[in-house]
LOVEX-800043 format. One record per atom (N, C-alpha, C): residue in three letters; atom name; x, z, y. Coordinates in nm, 4 decimals, decimal comma, padded with zeros to 6 digits, m for minus. Example, Ala and Ser with C-alpha at 12.3 -4.5 7.8 and 13.67 -1.06 7.14 Angstrom:
% LOVEX-800043
> ALA_N_01,3190_00,7800_m00,5690
> ALA_CA_01,2300_00,7800_m00,4500
> ALA_C_01,3200_00,7800_m00,3300
> SER_N_01,2850_00,7080_m00,2250
> SER_CA_01,3670_00,7140_m00,1060
> SER_C_01,2900_00,7870_00,0030
***
This chain:
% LOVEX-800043
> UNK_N_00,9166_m01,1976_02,7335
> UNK_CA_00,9272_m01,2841_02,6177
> UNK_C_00,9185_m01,2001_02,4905
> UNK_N_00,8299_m01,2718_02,4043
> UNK_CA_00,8096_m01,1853_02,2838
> UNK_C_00,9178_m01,2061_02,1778
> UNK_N_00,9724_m01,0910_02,1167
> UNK_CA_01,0847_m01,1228_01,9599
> UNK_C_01,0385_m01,1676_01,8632
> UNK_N_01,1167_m01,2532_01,8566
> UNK_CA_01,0601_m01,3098_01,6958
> UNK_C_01,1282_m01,2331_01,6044
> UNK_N_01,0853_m01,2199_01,5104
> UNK_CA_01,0823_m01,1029_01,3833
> UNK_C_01,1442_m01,1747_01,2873
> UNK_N_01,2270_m01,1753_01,1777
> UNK_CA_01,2228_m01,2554_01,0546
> UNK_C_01,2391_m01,1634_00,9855
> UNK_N_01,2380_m01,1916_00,8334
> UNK_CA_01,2050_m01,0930_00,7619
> UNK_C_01,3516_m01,0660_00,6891
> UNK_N_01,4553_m01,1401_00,7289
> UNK_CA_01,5784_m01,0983_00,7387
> UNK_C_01,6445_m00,9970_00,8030
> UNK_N_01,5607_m00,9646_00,8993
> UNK_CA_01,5978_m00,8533_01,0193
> UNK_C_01,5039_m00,7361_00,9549
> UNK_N_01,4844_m00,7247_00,8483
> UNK_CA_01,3982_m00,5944_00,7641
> UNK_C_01,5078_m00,5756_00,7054
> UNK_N_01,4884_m00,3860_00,6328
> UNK_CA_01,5636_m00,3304_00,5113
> UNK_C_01,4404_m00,2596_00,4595
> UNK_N_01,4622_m00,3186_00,3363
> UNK_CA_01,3531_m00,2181_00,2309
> UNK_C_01,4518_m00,1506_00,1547
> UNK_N_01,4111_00,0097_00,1636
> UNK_CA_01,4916_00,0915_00,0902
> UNK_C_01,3674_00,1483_00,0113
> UNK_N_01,3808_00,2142_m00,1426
> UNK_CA_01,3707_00,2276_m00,2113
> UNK_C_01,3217_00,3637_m00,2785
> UNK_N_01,3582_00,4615_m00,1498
> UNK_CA_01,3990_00,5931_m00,1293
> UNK_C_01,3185_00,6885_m00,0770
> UNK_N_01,2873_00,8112_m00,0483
> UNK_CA_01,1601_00,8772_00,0454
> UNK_C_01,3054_00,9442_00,1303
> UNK_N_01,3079_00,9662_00,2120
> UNK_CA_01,3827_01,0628_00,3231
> UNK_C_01,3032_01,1583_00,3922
> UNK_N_01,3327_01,2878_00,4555
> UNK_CA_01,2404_01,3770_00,5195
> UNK_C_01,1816_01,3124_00,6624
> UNK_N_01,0677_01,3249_00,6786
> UNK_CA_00,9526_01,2093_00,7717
> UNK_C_00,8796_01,1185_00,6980
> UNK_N_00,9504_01,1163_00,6156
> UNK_CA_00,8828_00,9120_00,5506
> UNK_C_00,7186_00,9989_00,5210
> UNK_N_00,6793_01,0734_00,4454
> UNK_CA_00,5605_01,0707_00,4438
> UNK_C_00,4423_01,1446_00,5583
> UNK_N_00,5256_01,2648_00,6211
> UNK_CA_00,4308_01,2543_00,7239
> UNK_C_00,4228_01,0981_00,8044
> UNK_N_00,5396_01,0035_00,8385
> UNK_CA_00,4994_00,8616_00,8949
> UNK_C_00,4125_00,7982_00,8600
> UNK_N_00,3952_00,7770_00,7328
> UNK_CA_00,3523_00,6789_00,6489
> UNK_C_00,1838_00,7587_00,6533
> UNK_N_00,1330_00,8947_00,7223
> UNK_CA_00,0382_00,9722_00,6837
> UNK_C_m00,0361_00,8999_00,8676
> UNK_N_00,0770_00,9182_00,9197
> UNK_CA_00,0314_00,8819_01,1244
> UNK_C_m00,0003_00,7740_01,0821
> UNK_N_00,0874_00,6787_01,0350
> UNK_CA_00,0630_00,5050_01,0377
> UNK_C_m00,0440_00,4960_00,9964
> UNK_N_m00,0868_00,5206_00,8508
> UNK_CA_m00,2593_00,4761_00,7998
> UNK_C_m00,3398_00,5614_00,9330
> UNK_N_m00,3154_00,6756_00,9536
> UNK_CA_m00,3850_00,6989_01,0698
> UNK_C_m00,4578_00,6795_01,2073
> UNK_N_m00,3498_00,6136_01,2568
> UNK_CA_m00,3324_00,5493_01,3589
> UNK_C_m00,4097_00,3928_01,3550
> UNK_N_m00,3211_00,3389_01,2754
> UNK_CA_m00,3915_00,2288_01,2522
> UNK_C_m00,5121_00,1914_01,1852
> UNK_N_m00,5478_00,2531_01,1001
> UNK_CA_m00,6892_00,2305_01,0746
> UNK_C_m00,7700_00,2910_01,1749
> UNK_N_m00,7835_00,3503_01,2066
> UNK_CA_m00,8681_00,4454_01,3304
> UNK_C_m00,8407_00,3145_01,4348
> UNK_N_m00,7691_00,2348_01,4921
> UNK_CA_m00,7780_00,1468_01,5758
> UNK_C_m00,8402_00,0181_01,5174
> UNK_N_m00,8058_m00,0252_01,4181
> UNK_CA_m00,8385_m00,1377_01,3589
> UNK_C_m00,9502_m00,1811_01,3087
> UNK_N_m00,9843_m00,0605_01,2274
> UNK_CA_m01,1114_m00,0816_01,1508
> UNK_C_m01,1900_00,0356_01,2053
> UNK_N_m01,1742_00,1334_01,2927
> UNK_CA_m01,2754_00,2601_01,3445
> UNK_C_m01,2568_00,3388_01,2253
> UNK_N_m01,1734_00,3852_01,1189
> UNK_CA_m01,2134_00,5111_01,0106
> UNK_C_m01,1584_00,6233_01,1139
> UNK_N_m01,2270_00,7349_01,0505
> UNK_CA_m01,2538_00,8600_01,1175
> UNK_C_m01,1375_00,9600_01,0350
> UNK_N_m01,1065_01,0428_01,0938
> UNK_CA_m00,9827_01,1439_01,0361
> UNK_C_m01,0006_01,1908_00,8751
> UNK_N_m01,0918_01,1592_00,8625
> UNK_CA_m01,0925_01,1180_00,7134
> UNK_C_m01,0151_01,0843_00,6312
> UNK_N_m00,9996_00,9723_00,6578
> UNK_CA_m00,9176_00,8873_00,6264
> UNK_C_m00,7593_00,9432_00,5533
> UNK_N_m00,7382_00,9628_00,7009
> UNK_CA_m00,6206_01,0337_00,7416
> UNK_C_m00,5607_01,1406_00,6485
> UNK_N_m00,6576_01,2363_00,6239
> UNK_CA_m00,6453_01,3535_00,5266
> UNK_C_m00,6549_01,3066_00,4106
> UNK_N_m00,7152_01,1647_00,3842
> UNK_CA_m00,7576_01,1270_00,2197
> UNK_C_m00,5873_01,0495_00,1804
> UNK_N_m00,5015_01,0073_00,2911
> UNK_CA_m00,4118_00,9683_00,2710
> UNK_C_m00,2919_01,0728_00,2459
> UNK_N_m00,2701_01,1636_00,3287
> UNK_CA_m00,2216_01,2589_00,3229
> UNK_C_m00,2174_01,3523_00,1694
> UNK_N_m00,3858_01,3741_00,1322
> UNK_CA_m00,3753_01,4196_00,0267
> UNK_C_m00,3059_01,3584_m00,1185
> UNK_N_m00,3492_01,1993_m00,1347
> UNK_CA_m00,2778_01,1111_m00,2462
> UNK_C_m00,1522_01,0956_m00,2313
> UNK_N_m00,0452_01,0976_m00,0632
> UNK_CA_00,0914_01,0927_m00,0646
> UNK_C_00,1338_01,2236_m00,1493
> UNK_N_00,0865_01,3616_m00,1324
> UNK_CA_00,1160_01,5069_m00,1633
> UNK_C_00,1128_01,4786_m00,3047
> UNK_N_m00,0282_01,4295_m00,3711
> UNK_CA_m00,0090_01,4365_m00,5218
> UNK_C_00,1229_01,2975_m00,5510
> UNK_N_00,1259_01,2212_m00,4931
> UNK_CA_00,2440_01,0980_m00,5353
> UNK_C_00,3885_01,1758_m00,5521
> UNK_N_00,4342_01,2928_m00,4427
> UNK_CA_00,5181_01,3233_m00,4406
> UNK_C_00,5518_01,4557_m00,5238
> UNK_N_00,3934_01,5316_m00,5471
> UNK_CA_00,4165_01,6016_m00,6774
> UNK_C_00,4426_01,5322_m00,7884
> UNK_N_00,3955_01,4397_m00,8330
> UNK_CA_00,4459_01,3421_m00,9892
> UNK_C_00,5004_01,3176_m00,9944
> UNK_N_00,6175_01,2602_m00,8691
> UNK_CA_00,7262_01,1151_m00,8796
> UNK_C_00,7763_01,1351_m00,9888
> UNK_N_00,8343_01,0078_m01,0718
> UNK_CA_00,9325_01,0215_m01,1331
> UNK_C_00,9939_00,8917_m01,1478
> UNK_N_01,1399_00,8877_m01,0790
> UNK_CA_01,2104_00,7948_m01,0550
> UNK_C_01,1875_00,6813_m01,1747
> UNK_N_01,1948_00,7040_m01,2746
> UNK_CA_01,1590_00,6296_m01,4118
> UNK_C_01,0516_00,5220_m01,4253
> UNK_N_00,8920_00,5735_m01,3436
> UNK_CA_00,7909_00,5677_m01,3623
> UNK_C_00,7330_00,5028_m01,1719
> UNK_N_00,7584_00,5370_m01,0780
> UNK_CA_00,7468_00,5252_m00,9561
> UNK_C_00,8402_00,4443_m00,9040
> UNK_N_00,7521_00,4212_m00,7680
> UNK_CA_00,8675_00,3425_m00,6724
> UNK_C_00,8176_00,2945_m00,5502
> UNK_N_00,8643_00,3286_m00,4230
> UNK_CA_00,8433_00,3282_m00,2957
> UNK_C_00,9201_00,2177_m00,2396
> UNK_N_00,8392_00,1518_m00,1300
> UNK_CA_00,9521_00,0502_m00,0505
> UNK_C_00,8853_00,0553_00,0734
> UNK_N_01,0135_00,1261_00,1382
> UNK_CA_00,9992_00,1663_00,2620
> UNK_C_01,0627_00,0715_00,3609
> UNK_N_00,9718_m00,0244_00,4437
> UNK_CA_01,0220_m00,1509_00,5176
> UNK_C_01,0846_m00,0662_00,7064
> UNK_N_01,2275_m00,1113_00,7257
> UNK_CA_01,2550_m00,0820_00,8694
> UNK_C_01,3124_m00,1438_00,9195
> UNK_N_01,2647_m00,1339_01,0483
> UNK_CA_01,3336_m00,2843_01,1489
> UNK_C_01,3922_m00,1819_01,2463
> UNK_N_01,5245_m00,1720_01,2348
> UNK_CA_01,5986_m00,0924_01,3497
> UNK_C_01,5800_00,0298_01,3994
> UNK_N_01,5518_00,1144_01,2262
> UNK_CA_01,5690_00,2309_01,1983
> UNK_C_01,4519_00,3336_01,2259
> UNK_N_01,3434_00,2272_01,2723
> UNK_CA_01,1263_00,2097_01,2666
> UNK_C_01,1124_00,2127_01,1296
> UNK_N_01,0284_00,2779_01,0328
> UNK_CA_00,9483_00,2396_00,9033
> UNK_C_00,8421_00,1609_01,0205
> UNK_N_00,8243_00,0451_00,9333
> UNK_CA_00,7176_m00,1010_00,9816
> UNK_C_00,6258_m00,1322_00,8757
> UNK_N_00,6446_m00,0882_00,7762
> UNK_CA_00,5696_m00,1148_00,6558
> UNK_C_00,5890_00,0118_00,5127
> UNK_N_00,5017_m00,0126_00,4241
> UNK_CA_00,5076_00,0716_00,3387
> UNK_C_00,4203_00,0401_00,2057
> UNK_N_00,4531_00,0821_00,0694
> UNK_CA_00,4326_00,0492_m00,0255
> UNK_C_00,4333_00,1193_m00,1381
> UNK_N_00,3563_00,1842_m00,2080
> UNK_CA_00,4293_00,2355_m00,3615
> UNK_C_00,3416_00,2163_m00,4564
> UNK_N_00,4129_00,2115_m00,6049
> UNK_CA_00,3368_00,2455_m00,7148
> UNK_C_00,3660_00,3460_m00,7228
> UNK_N_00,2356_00,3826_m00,7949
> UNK_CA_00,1656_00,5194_m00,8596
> UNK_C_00,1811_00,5093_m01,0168
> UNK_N_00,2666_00,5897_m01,1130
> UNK_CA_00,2174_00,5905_m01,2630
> UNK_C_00,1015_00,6379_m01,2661
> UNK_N_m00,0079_00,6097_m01,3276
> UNK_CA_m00,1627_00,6425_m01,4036
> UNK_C_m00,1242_00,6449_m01,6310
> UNK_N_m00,1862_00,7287_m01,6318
> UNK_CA_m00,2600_00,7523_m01,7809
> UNK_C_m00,2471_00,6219_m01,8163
> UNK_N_m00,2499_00,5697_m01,9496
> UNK_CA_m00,2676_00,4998_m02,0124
> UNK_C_m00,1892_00,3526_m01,9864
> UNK_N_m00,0447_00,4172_m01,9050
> UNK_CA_00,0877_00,2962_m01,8982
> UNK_C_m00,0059_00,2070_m01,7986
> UNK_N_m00,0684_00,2549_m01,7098
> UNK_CA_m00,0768_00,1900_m01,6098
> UNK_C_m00,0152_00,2522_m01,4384
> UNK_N_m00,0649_00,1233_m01,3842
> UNK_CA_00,0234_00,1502_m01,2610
> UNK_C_m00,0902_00,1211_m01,1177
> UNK_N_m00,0957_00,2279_m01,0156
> UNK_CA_m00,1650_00,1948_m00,9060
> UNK_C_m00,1100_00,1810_m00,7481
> UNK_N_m00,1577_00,1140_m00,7233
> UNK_CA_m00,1146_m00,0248_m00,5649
> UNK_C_m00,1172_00,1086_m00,4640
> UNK_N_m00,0914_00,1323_m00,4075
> UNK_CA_m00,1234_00,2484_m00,2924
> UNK_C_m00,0571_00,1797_m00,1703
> UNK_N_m00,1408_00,2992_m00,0659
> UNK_CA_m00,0576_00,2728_00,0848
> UNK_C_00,0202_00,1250_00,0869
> UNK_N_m00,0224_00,0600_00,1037
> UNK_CA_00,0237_m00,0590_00,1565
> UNK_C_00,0120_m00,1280_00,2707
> UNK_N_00,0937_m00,0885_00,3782
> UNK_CA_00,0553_m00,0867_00,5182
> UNK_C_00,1732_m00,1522_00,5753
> UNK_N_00,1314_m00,2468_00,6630
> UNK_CA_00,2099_m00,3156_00,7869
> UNK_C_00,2046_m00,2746_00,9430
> UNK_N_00,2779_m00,2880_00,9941
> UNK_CA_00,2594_m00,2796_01,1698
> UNK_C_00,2190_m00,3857_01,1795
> UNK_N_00,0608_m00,4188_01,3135
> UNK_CA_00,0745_m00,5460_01,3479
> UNK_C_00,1595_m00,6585_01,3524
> UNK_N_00,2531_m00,6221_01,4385
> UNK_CA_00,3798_m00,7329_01,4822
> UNK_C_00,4504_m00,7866_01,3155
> UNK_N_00,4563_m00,6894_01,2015
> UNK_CA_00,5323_m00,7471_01,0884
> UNK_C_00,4742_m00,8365_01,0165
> UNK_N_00,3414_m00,8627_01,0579
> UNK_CA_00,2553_m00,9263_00,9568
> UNK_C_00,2215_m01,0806_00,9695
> UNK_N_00,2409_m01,1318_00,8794
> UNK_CA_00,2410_m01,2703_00,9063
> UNK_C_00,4297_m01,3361_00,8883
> UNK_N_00,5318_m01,2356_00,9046
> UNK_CA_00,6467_m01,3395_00,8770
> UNK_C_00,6980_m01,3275_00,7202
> UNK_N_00,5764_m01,2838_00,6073
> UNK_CA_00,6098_m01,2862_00,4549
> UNK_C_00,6361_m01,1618_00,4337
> UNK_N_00,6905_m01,0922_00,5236
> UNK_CA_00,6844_m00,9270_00,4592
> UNK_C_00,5950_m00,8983_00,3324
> UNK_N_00,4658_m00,9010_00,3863
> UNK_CA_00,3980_m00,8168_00,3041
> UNK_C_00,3910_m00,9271_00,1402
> UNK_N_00,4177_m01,0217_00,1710
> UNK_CA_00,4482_m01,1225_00,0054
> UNK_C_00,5673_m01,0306_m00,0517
> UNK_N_00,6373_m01,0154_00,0488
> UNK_CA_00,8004_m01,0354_m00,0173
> UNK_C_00,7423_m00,8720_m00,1061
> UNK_N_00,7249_m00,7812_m00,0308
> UNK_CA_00,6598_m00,6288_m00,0904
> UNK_C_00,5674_m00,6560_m00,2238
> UNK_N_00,4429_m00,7645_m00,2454
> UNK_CA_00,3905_m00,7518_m00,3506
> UNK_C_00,4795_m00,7920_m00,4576
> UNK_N_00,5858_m00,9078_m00,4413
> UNK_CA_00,6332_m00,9260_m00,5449
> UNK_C_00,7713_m00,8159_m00,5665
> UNK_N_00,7866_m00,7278_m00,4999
> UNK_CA_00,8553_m00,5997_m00,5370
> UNK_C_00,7998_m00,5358_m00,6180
> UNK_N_00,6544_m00,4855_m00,6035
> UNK_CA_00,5674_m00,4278_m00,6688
> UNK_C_00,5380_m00,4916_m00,8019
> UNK_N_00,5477_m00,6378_m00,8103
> UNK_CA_00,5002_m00,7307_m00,9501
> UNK_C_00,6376_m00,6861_m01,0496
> UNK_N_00,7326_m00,7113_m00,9833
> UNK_CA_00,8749_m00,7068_m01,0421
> UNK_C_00,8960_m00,5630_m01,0949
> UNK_N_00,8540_m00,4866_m01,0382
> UNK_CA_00,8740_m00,3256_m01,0900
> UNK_C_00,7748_m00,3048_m01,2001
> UNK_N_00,6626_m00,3553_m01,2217
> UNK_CA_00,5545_m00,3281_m01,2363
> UNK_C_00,5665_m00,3738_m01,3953
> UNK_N_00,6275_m00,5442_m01,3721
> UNK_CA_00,6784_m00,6175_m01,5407
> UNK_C_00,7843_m00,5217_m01,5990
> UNK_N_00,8902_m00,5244_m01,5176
> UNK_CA_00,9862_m00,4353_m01,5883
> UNK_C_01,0139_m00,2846_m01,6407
> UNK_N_00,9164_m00,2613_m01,5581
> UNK_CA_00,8371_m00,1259_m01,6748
> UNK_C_00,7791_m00,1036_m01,7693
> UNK_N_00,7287_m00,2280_m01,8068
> UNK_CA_00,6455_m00,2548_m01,9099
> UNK_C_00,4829_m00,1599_m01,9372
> UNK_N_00,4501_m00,1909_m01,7834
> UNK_CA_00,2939_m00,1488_m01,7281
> UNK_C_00,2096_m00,2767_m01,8147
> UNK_N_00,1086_m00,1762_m01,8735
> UNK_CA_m00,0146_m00,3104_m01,9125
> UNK_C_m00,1239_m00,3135_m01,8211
> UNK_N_m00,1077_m00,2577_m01,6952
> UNK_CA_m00,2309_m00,2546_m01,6112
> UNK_C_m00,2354_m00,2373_m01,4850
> UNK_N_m00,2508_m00,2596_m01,3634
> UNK_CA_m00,2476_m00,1931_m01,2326
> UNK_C_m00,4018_m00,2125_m01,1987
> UNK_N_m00,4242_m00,1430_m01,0818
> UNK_CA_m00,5092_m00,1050_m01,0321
> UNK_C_m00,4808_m00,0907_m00,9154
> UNK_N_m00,6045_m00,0944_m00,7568
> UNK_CA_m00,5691_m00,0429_m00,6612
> UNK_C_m00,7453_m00,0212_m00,6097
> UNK_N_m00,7395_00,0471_m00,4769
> UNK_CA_m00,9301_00,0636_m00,3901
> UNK_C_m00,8231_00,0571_m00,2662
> UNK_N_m00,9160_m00,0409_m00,2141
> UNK_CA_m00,9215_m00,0733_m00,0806
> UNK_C_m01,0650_m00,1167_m00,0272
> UNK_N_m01,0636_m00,1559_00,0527
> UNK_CA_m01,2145_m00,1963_00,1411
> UNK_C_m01,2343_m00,3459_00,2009
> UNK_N_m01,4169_m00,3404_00,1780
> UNK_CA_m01,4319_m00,5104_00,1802
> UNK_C_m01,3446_m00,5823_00,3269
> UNK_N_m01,2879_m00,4919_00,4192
> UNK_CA_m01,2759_m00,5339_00,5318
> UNK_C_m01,1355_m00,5851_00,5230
> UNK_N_m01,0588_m00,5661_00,4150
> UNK_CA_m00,9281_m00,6112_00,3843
> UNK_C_m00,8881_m00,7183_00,3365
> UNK_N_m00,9308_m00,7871_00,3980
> UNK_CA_m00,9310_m00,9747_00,3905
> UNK_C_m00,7925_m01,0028_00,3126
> UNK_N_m00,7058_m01,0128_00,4386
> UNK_CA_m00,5782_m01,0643_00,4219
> UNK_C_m00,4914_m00,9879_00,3072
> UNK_N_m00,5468_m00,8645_00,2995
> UNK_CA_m00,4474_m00,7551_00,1619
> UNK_C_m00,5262_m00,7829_00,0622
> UNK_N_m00,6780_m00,8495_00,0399
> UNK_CA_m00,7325_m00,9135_m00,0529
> UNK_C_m00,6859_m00,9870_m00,1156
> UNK_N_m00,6892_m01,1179_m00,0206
> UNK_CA_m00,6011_m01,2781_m00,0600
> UNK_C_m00,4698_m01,2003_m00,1154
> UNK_N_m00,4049_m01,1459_m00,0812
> UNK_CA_m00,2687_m01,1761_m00,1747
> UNK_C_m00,2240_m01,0851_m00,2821
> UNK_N_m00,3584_m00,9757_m00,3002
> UNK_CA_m00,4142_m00,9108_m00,4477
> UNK_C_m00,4293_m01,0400_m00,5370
> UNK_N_m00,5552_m01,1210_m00,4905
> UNK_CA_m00,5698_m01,1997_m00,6071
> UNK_C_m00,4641_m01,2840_m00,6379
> UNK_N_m00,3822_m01,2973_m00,5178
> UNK_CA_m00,2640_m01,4228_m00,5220
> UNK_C_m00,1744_m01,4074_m00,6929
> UNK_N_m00,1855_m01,2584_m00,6814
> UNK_CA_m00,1198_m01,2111_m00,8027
> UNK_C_m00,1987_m01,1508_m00,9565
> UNK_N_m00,3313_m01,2183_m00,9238
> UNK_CA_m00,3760_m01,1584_m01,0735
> UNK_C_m00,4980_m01,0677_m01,0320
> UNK_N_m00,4950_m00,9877_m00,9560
> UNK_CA_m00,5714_m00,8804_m00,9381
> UNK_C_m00,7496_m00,9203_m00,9207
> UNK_N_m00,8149_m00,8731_m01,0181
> UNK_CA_m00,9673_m00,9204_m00,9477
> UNK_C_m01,0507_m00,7764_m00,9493
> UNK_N_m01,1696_m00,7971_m00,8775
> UNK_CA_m01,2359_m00,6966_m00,8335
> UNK_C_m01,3324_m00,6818_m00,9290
> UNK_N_m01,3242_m00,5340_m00,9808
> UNK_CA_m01,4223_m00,5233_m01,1269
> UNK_C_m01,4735_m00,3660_m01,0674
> UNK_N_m01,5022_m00,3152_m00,9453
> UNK_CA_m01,5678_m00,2004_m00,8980
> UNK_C_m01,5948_m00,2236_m00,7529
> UNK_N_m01,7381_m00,2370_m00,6901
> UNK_CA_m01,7658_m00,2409_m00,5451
> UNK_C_m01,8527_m00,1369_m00,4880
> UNK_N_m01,8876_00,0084_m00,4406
> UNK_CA_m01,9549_00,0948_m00,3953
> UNK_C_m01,9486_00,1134_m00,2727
> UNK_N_m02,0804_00,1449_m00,2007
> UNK_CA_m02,1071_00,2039_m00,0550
> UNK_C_m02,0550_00,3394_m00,0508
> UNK_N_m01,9753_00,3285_00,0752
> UNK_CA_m01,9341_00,4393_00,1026
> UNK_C_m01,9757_00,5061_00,2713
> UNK_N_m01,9331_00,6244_00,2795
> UNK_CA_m01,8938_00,6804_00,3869
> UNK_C_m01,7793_00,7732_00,4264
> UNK_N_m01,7368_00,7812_00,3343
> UNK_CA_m01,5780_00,8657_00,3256
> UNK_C_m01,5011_00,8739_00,4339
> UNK_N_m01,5088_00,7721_00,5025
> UNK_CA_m01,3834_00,7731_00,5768
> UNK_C_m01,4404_00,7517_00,7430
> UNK_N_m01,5495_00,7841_00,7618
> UNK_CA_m01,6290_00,7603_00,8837
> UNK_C_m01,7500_00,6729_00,9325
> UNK_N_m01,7324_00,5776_00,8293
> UNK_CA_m01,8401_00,4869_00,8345
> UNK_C_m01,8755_00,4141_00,7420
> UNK_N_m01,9621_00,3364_00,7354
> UNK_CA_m02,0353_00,2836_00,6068
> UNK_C_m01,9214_00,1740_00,5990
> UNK_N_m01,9054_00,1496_00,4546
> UNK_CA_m01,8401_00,0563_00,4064
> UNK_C_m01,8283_00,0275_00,2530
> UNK_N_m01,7654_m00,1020_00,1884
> UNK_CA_m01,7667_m00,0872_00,0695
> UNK_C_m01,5980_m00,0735_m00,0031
> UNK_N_m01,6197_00,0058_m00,0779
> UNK_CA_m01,4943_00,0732_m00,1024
> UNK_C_m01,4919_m00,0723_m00,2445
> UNK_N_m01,3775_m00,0986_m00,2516
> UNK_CA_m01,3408_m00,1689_m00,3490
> UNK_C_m01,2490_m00,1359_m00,4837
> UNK_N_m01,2506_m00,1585_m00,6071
> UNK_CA_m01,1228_m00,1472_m00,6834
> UNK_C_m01,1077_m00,3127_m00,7424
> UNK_N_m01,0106_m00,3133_m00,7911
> UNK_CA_m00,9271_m00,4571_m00,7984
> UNK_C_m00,8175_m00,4243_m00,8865
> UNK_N_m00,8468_m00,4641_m01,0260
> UNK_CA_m00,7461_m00,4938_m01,1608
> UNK_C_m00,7363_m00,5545_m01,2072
> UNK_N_m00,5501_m00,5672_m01,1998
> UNK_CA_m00,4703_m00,6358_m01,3207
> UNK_C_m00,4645_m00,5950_m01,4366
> UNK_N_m00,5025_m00,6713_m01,5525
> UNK_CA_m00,4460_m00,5946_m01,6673
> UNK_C_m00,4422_m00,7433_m01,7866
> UNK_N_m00,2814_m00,7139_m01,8495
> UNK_CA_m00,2153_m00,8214_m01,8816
> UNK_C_m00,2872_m00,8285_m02,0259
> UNK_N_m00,2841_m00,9425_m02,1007
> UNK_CA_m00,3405_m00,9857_m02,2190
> UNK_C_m00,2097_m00,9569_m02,3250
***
């Protein structure tokens, strides 16, 4: 019999602890390489943007939400400060099984809420045309797609996307 999940039975902490980013480096790993076929690419391209995230942090300016179901990271999330008082979407990743009981809503509007109260005039994020469902609930919140290029970066042809908010 399969568990049902609710999203009550999550803790999002706030915090990086020692592992969280090599995890968060396997997870895009792992899972994209199964999901969508990207090639270790990938992997290293993630690795490298966690390294610079964690050279910049600054509690002030940043903010991570690290989702765990019984002491598992299941999900993951952060803004990035950028130049010009803006803010970028990164790593935003679910485990199969978490997806679908609002998690990943409940996470964007973490991200919206941090994002106002910083008083960001802009976000930004790149993801790929194959990201349907992390699409829909970009635009859910504002976000539209104003950059689309062919790529091969990450093992195979694809179109790399960017997608910005930026408030009036």
């Amino acid at each position: 019999m399969k568990e049902i999940i609710s999203i009550s039975d999550i803790n999002i902490r706030t915090t990086l602890r020692p592992g969280d980013i090599g995890y968060v480096i396997y997870l895009h790993g792992s899972l994209y390489s199964k999901e969508h076929n990207f090639g270790i690419s990938f992997e290293s391209y993630v690795a490298s943007g966690l390294h610079d995230f964690y050279q910049q942090y600054d509690s002030s300016k940043d903010c991570v939400w690290v989702c765990e179901h019984r002491g598992q990271i299941v999900g993951f999330l952060l803004l990035m400060h950028r130049p010009g008082n803006a803010a970028q979407l990164r790593y935003f990743i679910l485990l199969p099984e978490y997806r679908g009981i609002g998690l990943g809503r409940k996470l964007m509007n973490l991200f919206m809420d941090f994002f106002h109260s910083n008083g960001y005039r802009s976000a930004f994020l790149w993801t790929t045309h194959e990201q349907q469902a992390a699409v829909h609930l970009y635009r859910s919140k504002g976000f539209v797609l104003t950059e689309e290029t062919d790529s091969t970066a990450f093992g195979k042809p694809l179109k790399e996307q960017r997608y910005d908010l930026i408030l009036s």
